[in-house]
Residue frames as a rotation matrix with the C-alpha (Angstrom) as fourth column:
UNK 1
-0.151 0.770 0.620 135.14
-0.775 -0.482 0.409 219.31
0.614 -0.419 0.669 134.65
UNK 2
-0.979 0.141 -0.147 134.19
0.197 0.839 -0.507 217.27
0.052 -0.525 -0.849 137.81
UNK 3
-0.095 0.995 -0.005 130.70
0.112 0.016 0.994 216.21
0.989 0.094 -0.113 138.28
UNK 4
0.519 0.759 0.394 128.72
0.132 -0.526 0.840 216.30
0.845 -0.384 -0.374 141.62
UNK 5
-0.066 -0.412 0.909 129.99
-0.756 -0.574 -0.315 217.09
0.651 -0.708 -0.273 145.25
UNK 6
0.221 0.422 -0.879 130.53
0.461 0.749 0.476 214.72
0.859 -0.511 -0.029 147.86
UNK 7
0.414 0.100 0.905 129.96
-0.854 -0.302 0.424 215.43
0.315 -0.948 -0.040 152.04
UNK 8
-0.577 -0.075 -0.814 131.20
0.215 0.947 -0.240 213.08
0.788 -0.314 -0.530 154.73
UNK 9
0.045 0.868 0.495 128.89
-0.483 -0.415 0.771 212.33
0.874 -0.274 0.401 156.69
UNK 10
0.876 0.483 0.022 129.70
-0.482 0.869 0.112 209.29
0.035 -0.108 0.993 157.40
UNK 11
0.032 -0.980 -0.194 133.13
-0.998 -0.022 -0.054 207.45
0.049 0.196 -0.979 158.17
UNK 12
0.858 0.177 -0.482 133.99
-0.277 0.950 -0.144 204.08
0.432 0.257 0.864 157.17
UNK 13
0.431 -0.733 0.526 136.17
-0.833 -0.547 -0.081 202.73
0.347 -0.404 -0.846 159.99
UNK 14
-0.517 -0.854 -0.063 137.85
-0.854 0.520 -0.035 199.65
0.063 0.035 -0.997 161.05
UNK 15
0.595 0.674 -0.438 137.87
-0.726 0.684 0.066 196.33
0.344 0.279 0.896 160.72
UNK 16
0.391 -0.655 0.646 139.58
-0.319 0.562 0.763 193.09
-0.863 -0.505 0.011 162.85
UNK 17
0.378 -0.447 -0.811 142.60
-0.901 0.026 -0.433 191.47
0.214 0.894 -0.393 161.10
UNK 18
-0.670 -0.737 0.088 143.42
-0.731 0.635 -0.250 189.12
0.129 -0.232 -0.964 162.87
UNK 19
0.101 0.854 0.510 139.63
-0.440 0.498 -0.747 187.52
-0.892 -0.149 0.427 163.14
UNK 20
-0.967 -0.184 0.176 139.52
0.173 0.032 0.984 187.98
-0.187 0.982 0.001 159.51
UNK 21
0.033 0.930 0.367 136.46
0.999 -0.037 0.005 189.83
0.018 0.367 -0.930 160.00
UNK 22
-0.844 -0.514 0.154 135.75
0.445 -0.830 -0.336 193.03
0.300 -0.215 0.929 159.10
UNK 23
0.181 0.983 0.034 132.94
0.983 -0.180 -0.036 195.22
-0.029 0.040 -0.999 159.85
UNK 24
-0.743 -0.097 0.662 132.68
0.348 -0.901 0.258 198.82
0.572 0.422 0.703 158.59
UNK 25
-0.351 0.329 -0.877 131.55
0.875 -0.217 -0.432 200.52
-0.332 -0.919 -0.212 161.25
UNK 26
-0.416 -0.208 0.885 129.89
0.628 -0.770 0.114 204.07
0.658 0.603 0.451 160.35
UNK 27
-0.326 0.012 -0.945 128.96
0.826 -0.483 -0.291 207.28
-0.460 -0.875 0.148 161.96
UNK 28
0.505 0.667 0.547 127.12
0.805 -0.593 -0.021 210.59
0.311 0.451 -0.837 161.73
UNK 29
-0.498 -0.766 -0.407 129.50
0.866 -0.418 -0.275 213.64
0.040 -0.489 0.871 161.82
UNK 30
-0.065 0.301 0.951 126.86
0.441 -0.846 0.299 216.98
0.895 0.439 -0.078 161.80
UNK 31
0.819 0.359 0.448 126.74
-0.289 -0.417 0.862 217.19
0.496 -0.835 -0.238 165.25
UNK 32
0.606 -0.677 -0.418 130.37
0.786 0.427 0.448 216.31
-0.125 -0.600 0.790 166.19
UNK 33
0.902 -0.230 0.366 132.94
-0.126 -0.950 -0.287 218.67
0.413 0.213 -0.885 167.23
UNK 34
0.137 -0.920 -0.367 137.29
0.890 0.276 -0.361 218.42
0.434 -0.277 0.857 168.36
UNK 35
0.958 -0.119 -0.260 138.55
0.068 -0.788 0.612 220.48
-0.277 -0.605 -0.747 170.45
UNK 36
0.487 -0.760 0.431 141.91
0.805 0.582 0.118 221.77
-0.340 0.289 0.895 168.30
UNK 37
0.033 -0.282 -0.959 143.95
0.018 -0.959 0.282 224.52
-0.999 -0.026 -0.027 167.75
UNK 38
0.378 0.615 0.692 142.92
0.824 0.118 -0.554 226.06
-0.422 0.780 -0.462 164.88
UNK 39
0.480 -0.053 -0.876 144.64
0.451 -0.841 0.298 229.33
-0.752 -0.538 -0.380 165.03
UNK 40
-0.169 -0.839 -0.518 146.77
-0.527 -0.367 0.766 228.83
-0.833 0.402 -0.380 162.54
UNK 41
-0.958 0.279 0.067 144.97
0.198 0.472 0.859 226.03
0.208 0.836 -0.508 160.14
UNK 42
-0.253 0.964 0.079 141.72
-0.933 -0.222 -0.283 226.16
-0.255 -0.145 0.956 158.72
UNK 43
-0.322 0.162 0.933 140.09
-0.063 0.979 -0.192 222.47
-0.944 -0.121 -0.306 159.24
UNK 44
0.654 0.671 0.349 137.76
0.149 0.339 -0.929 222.78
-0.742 0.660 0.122 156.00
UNK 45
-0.442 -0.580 0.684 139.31
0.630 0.342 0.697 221.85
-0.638 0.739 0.215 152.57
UNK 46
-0.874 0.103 -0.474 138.96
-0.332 -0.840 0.430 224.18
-0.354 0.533 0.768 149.75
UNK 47
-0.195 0.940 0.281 135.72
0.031 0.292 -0.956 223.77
-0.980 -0.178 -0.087 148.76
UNK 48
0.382 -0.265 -0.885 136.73
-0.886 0.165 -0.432 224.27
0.261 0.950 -0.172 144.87
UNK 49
-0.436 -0.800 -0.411 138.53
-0.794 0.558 -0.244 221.11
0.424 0.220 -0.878 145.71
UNK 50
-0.863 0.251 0.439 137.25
-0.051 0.820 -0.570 218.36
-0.503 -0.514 -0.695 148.21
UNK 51
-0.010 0.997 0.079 134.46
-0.452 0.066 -0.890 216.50
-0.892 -0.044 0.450 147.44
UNK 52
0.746 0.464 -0.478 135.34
-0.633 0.273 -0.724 215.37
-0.205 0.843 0.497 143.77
UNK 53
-0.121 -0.783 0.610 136.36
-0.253 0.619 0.744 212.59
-0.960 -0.064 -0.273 141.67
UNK 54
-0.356 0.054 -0.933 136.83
-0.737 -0.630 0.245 211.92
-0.574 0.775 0.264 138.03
UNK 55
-0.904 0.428 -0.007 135.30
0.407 0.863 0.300 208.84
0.134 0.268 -0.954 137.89
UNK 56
-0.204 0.840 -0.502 132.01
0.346 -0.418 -0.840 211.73
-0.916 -0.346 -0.206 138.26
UNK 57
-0.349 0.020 -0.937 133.17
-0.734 -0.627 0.261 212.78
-0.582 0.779 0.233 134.37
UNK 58
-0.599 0.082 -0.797 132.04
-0.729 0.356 0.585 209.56
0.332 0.931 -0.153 132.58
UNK 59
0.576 0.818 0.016 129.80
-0.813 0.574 -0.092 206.86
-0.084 0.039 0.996 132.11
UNK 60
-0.590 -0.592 0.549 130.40
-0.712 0.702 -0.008 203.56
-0.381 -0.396 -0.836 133.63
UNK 61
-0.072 0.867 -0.494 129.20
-0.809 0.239 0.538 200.19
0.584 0.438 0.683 132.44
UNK 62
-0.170 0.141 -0.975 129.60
0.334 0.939 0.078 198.77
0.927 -0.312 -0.207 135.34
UNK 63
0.755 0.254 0.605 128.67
-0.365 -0.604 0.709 200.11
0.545 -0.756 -0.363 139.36
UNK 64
0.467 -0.758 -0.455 132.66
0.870 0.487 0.081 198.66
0.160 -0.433 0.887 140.23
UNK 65
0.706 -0.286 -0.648 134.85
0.127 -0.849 0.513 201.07
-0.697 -0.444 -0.563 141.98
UNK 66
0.831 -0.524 0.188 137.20
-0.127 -0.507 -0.852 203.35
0.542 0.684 -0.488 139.35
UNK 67
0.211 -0.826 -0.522 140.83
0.942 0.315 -0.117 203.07
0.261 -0.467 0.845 140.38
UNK 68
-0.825 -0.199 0.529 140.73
0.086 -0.969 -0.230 207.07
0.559 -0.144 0.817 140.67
UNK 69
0.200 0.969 0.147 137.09
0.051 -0.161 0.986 206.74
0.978 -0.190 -0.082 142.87
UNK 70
0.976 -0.052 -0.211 136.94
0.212 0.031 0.977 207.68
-0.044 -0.998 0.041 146.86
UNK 71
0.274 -0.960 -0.056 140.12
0.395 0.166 -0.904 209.38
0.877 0.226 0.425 146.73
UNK 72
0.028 -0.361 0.932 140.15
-0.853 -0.495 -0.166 210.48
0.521 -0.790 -0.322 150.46
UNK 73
0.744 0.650 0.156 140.71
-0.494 0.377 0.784 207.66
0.450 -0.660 0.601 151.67
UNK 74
0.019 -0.934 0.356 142.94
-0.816 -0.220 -0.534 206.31
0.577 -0.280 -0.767 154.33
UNK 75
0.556 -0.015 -0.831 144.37
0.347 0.913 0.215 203.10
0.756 -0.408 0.513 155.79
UNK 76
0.666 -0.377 0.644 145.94
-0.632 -0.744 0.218 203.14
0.397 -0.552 -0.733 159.03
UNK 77
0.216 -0.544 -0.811 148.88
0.043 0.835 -0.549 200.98
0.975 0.084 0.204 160.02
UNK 78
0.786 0.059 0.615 149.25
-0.617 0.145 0.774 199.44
-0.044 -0.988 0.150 163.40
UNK 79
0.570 -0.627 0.532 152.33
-0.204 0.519 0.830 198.02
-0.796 -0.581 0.168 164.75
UNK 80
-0.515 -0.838 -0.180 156.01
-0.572 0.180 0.800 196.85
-0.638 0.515 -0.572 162.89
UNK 81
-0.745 -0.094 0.660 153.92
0.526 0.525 0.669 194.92
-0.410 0.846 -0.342 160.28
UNK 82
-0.527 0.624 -0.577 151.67
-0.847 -0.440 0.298 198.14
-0.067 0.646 0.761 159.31
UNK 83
-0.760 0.603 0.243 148.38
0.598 0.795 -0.100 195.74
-0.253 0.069 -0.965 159.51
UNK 84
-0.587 0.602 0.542 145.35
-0.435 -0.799 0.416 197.69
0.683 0.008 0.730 158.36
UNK 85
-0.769 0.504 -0.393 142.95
0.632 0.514 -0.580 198.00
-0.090 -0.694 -0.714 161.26
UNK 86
0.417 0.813 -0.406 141.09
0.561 -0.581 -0.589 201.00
-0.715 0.018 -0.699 160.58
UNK 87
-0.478 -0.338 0.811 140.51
0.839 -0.448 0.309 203.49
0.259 0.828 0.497 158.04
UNK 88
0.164 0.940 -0.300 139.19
0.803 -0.304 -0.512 207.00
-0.572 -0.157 -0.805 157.49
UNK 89
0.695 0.592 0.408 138.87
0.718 -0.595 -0.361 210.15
0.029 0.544 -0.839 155.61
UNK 90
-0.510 -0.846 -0.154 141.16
0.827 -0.532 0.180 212.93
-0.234 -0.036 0.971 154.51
UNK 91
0.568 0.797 -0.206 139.69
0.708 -0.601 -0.372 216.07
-0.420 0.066 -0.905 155.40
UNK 92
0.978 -0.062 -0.197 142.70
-0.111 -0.962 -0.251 218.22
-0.174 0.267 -0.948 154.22
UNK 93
0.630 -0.637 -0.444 146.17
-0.255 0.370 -0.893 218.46
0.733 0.676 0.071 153.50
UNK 94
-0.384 -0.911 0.150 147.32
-0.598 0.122 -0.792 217.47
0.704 -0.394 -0.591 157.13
UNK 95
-0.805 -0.078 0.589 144.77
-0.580 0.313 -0.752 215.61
-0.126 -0.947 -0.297 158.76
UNK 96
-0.830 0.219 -0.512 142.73
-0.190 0.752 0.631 212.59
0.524 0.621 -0.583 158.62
UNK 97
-0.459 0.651 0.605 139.40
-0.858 -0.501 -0.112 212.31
0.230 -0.571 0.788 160.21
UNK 98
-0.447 0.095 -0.890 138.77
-0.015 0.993 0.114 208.79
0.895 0.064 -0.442 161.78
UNK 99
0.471 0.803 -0.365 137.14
0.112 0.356 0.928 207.31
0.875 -0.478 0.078 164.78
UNK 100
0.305 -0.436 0.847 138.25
-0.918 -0.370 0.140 207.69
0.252 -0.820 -0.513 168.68
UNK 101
0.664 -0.264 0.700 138.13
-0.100 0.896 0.433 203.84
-0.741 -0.357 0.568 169.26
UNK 102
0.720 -0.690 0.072 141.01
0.239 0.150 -0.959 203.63
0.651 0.708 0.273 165.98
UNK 103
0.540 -0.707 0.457 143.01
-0.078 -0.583 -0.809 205.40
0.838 0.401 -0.370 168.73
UNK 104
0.812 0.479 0.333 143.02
-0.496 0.263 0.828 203.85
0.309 -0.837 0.451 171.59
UNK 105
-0.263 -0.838 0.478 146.38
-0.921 0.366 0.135 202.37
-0.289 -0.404 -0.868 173.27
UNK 106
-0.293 0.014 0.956 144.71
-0.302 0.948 -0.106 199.33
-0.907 -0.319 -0.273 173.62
UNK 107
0.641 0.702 -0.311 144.40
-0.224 -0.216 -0.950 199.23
-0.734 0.679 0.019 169.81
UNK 108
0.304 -0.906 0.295 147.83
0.903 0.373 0.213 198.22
-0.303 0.202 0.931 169.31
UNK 109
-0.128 -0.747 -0.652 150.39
0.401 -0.641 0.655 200.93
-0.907 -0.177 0.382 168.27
UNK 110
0.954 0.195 0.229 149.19
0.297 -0.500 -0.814 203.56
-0.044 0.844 -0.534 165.09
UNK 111
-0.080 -0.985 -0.156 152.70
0.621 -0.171 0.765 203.83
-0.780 -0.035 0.625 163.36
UNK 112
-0.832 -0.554 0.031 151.48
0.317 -0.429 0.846 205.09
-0.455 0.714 0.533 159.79
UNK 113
0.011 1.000 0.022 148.91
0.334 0.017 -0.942 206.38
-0.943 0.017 -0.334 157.61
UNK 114
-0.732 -0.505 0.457 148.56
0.297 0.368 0.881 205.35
-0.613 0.781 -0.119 153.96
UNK 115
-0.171 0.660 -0.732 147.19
-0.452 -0.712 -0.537 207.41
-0.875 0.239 0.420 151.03
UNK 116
0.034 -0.538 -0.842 146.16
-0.846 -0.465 0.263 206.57
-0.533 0.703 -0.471 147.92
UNK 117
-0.715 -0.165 0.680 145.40
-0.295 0.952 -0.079 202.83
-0.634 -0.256 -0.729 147.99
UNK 118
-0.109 0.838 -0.535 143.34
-0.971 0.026 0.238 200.80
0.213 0.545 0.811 145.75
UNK 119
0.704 0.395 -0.590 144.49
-0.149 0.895 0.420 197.22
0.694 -0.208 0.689 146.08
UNK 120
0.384 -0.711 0.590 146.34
-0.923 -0.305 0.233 196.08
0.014 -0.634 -0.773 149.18
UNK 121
0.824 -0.356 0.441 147.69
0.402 0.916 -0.010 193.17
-0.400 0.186 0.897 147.46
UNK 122
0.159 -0.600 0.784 150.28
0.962 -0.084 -0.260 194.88
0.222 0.795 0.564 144.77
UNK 123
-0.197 -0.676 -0.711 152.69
0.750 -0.571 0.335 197.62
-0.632 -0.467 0.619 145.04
UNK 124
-0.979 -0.097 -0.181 151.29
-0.119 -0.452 0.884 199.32
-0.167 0.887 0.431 141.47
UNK 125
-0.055 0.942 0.331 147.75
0.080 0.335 -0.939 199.86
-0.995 -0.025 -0.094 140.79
UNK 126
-0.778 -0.044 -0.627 146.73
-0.567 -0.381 0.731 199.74
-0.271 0.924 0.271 137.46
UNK 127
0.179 0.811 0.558 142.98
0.496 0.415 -0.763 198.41
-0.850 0.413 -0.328 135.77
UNK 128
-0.786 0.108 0.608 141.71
0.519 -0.418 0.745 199.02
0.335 0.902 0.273 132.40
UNK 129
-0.470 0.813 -0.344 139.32
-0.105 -0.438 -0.893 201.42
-0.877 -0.383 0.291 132.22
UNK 130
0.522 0.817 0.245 135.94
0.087 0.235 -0.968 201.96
-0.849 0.527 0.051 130.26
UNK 131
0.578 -0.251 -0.776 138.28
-0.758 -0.517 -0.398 202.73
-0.302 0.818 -0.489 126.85
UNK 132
0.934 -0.312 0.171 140.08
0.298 0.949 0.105 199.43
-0.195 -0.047 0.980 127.64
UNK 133
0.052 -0.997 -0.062 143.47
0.179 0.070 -0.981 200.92
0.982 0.040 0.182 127.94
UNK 134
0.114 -0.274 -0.955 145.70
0.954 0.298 0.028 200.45
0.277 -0.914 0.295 131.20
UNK 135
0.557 0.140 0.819 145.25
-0.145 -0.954 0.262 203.09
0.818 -0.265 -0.511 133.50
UNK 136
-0.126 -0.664 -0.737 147.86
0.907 0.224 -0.357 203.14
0.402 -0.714 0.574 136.46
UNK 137
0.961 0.269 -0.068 147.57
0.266 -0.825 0.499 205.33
0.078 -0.497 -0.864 139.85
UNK 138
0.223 -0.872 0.436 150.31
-0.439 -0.489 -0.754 207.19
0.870 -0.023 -0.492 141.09
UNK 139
-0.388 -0.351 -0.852 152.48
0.552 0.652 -0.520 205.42
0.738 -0.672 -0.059 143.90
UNK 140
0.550 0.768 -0.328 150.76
0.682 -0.187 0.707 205.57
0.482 -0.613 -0.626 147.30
UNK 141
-0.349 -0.588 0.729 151.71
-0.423 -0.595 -0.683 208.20
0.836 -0.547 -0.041 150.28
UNK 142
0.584 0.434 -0.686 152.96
0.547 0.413 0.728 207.45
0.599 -0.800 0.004 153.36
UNK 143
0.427 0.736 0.526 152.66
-0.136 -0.523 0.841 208.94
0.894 -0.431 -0.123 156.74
UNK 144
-0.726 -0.350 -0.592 154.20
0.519 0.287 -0.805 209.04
0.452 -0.892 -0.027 159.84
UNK 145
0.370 0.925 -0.088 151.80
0.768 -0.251 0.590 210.09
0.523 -0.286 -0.803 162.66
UNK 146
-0.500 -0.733 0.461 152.47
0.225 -0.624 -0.748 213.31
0.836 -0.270 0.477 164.04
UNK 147
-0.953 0.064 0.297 149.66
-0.304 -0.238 -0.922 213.64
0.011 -0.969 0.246 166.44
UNK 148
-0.501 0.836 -0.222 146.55
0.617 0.525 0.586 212.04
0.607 0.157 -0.779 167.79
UNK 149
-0.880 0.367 0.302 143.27
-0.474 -0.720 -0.506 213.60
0.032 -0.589 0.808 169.09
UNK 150
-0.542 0.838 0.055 140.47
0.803 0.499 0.325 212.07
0.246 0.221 -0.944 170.33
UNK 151
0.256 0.814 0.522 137.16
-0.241 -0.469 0.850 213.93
0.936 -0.343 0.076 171.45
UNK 152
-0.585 -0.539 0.607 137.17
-0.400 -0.459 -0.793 214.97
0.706 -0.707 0.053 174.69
UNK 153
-0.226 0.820 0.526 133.66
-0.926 -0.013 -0.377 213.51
-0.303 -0.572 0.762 175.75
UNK 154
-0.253 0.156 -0.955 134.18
-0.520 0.811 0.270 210.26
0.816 0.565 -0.124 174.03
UNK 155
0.038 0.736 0.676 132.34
-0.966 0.199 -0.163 207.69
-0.255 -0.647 0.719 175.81
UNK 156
-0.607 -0.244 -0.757 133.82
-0.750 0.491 0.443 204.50
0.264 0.836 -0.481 174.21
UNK 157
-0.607 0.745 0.277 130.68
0.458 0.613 -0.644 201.93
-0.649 -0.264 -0.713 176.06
UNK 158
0.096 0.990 -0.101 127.99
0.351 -0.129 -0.927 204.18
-0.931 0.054 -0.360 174.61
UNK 159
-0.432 -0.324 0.842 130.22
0.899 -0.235 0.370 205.10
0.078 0.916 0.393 171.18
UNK 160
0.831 0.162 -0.531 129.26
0.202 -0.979 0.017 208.79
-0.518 -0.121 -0.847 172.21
UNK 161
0.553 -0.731 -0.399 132.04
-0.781 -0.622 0.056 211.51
-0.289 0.280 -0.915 170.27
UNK 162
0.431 -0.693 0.578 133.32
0.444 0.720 0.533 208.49
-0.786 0.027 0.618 168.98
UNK 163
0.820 0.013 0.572 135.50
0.554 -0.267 -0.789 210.43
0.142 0.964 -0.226 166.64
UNK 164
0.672 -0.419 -0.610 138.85
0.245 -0.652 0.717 211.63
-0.699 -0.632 -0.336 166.20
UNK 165
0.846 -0.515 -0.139 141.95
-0.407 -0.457 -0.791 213.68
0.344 0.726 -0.596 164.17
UNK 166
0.732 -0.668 0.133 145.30
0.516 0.672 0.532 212.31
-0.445 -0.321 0.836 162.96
UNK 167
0.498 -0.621 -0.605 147.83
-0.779 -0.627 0.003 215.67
-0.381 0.470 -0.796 162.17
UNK 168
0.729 -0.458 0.508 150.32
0.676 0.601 -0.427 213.67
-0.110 0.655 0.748 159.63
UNK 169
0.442 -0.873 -0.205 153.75
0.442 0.013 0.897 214.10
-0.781 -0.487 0.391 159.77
UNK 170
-0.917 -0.389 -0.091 154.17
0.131 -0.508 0.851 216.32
-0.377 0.768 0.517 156.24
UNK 171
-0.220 0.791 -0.571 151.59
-0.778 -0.495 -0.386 218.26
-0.588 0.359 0.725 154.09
UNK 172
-0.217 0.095 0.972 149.76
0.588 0.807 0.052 215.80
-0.779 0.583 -0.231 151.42
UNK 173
-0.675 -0.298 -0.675 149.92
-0.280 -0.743 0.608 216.31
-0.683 0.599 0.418 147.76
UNK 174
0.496 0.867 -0.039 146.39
-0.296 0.126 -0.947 216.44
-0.816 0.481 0.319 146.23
UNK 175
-0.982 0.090 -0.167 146.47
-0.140 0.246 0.959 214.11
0.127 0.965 -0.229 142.36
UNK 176
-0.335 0.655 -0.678 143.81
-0.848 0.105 0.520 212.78
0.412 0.749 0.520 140.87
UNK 177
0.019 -0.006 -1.000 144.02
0.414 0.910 0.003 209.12
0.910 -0.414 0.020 143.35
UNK 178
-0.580 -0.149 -0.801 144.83
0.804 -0.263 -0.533 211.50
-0.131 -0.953 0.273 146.58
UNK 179
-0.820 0.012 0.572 142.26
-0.033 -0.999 -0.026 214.34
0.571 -0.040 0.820 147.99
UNK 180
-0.964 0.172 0.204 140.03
-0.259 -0.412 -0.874 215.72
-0.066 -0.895 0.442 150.37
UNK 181
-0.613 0.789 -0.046 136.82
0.631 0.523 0.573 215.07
0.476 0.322 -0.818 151.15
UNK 182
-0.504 0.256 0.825 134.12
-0.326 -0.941 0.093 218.28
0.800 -0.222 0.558 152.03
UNK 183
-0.829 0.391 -0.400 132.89
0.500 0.196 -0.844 218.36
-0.252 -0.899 -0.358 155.82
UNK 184
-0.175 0.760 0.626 129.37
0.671 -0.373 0.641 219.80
0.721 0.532 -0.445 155.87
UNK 185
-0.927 -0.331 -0.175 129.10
0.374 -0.802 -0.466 223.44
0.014 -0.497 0.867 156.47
UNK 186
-0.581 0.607 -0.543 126.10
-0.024 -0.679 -0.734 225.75
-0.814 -0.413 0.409 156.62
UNK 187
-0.062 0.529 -0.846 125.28
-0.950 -0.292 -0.113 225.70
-0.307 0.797 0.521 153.08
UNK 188
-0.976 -0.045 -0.211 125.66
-0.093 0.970 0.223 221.55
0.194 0.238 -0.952 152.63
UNK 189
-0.047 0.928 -0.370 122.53
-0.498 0.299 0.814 219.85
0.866 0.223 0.448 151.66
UNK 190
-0.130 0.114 0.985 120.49
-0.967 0.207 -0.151 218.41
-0.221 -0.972 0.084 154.74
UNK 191
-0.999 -0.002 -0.035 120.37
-0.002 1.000 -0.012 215.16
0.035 -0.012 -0.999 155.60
UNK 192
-0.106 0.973 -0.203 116.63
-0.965 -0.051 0.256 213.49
0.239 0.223 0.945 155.01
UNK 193
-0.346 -0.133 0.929 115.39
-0.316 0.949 0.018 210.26
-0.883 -0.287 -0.370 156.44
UNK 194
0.651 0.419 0.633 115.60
0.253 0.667 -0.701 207.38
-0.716 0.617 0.328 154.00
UNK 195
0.526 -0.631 -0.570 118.54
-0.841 -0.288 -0.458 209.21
0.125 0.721 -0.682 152.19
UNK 196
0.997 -0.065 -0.051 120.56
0.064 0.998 -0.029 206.77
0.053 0.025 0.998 150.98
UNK 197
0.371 -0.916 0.154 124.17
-0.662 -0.145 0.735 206.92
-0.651 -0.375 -0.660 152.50
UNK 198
0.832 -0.381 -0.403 127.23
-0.118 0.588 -0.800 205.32
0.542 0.713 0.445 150.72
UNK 199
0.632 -0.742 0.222 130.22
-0.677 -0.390 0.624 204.27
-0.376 -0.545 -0.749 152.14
UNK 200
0.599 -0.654 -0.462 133.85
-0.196 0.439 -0.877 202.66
0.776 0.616 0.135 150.74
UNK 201
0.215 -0.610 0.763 136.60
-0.812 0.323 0.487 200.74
-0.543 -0.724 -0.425 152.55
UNK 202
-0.018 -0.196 -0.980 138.23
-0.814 0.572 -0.099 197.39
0.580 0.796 -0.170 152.25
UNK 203
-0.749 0.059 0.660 137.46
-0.540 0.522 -0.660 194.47
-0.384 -0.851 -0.359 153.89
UNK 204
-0.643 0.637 0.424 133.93
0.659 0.743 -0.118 191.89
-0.390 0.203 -0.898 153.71
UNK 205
-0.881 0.461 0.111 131.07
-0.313 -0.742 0.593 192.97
0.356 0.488 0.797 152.21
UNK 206
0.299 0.888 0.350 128.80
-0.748 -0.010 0.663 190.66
0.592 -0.461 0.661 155.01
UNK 207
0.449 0.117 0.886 128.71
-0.870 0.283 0.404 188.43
-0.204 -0.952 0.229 157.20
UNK 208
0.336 0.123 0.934 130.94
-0.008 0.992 -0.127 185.44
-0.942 0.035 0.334 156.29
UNK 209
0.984 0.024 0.175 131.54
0.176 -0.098 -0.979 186.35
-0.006 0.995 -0.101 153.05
UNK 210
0.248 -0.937 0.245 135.42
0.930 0.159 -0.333 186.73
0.273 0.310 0.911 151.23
UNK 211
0.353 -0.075 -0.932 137.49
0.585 -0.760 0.283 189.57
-0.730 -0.646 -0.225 151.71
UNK 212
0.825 -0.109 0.554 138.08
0.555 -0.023 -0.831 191.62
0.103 0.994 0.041 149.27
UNK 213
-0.364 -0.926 0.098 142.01
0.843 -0.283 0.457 192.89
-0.396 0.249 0.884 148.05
UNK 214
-0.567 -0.019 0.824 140.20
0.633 -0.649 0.421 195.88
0.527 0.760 0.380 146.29
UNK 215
-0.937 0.257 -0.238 138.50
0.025 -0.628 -0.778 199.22
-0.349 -0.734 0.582 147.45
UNK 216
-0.655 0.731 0.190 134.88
0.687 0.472 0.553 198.69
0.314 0.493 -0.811 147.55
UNK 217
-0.613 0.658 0.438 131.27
-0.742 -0.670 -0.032 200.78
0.272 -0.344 0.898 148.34
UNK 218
-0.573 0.779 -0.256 128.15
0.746 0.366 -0.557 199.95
-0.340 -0.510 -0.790 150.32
């Protein structure tokens, strides 16, 4: 059994590498829209499917990310040394949902896009979990881009429609470390002010502060 549903609202999205700052940049997506042919794919993930993780079936005794936690997430590689510069969100089994400035020429060259990640130090994840026995993910997936899309009306001065889709060069194969996350349809709970939002990524956690080698939340 998986425990509650998750929405994106919200996309956690890039961060400089070469500053060695990052900043996690987020966004509201209820009122955004792509112009994309659809004819043949439906954008929304199965809703029996997106949205969960199995770090929702047990009690933690700590509030550290599970090595199986945020499993839609995505790193994107730029240029012959695959640097991460931005991340974002797997909305299904071909396409990643990420900002318009992530795509930008002048962003340096998007060669890949990497599923599946926990630490981006070590070729194997593996932690103990709460039972203290070694738990190991399954080896990451990678991506070749097959196509970018930004929003037509993007406005990168005023971050208007900042927001765009990355088609991936082969279907992805949903585990338990790799899957969708649920866009919000008609029946998705509203947003409320003062709700408390959550986002994951890797990079600082403020101003100054270390970087971290592991996937973290805000």
């Amino acid at each position: 059994m998986f425990g509650h549903k998750i929405y994106l609202y919200l996309i956690i999205a890039d961060y400089e590498m070469k500053s060695k700052h990052y900043v996690f940049l987020c966004f509201f997506l209820v009122s955004a829209s792509l112009a994309v042919k659809t004819s043949k794919l439906n954008l929304l993930a199965d809703r029996k499917y997106c949205g969960y993780q199995h770090t929702d079936d047990y009690v933690r005794s700590s509030n550290n990310i599970s090595i199986d936690e945020f499993p839609w997430m995505a790193q994107l590689l730029y240029d012959e040394e695959r640097m991460i510069r931005c991340t974002g969100s797997l909305i299904n089994n071909r396409y990643v949902l990420t900002t318009a400035h992530c795509l930008k020429p002048q962003n340096n060259d998007l060669v890949a896009v990497q599923l599946g990640d926990y630490n981006v130090k070590t070729e194997t994840d593996c932690v103990k979990n709460y039972h203290h026995d070694t738990e190991c993910s399954d080896p990451v997936q990678l991506f070749n881009v097959e196509e970018k899309i930004v929003h037509p009306s993007v406005n990168f001065k005023k971050s208007d429609n900042d927001i765009g889709l990355i088609r991936l060069s082969r279907t992805v194969q949903f585990s338990d470390y790799v899957r969708p996350i649920c866009l919000p349809d008609k029946n998705s709970p509203e947003l409320i002010d003062g709700q408390i939002m959550v986002t994951s990524g890797w990079g600082t956690l403020g101003y100054h502060l270390d970087v971290t080698e592991l996937k973290k939340q805000l």
